[in-house]
Each structure stands twice: as C-alpha cells, then as structure tokens.
C-alpha positions as a Markdown table, in Angstrom:
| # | Residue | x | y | z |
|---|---|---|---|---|
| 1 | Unk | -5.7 | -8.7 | 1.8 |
| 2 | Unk | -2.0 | -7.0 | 1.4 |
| 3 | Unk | -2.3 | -3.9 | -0.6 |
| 4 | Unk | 0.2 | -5.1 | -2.8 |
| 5 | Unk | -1.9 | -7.5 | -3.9 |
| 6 | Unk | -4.8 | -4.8 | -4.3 |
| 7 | Unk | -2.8 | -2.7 | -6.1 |
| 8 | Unk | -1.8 | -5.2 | -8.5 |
| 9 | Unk | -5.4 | -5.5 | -9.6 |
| 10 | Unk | -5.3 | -1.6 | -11.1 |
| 11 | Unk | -3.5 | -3.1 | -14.1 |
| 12 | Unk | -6.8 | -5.1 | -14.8 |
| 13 | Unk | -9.6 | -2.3 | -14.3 |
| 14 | Unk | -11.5 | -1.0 | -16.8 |
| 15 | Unk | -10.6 | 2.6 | -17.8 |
| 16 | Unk | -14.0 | 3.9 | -17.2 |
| 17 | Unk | -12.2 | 6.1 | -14.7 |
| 18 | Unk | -8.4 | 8.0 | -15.8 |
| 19 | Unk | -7.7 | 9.3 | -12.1 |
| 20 | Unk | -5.1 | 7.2 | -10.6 |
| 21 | Unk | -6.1 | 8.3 | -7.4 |
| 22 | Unk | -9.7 | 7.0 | -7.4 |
| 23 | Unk | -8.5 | 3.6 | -9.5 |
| 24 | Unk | -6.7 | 3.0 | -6.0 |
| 25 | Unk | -10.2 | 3.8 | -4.3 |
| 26 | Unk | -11.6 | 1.6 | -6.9 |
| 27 | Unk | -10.0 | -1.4 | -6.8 |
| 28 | Unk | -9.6 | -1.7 | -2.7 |
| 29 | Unk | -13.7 | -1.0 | -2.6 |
| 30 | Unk | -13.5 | -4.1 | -5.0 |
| 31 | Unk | -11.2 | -6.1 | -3.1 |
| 32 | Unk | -12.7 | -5.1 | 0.6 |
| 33 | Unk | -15.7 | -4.6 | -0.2 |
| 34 | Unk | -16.7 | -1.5 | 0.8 |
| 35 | Unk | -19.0 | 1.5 | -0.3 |
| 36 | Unk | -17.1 | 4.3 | -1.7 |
| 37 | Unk | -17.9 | 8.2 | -0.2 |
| 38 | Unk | -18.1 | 10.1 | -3.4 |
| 39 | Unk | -19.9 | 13.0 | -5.7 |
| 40 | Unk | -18.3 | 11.1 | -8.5 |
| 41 | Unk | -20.5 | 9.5 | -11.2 |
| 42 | Unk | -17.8 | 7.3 | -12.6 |
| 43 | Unk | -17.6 | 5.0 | -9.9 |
| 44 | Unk | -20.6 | 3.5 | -10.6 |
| 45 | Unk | -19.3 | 2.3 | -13.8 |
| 46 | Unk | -17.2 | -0.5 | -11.6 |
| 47 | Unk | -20.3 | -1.8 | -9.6 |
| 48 | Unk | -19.6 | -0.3 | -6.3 |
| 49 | Unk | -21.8 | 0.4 | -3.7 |
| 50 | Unk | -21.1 | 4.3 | -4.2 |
| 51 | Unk | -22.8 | 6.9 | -1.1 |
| 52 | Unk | -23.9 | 10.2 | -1.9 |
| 53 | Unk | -26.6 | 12.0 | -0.9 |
C-alpha cells in the first residue's frame, strides 16, 4: 500500500493517541499489519498487536 494512502487514514483515527508521530505508527500497523515495538500503553487503544516485554 502507497503511504499516501496510509497517511490519509490519520484523518479517520480515533484520538485515543495526540502524538502525531505514533498516529503515523498507528495507522501503517493498521494498514500493514504489523506489531508495533513500544512501552506505550495507548497503542492498545487501536487494537494492535503491541510488543513489550
């Protein structure tokens, strides 16, 4: 998928999360779907696969 296209998607999240940075993360785990690296409890709010031990 283009990350235009991905990107587009940010519009549409849920503000669970206010860090543009992550909402980037967020919404290519979404489209790609892939687990997200992170420490950060909010991510789980957007029913990712989130890995942290």
């Amino acid at each position: 998928m283009h990350l235009w296209k991905i990107l587009r998607n940010i519009e549409k999240l849920p503000l669970h999360h206010r860090d543009s940075f992550d909402r980037i993360i967020i919404v290519q785990a979404l489209a790609e779907h892939l687990p997200v690296v992170s420490s950060d409890a909010a991510f789980d709010a957007y029913g990712i696969e989130r890995i942290w031990e």
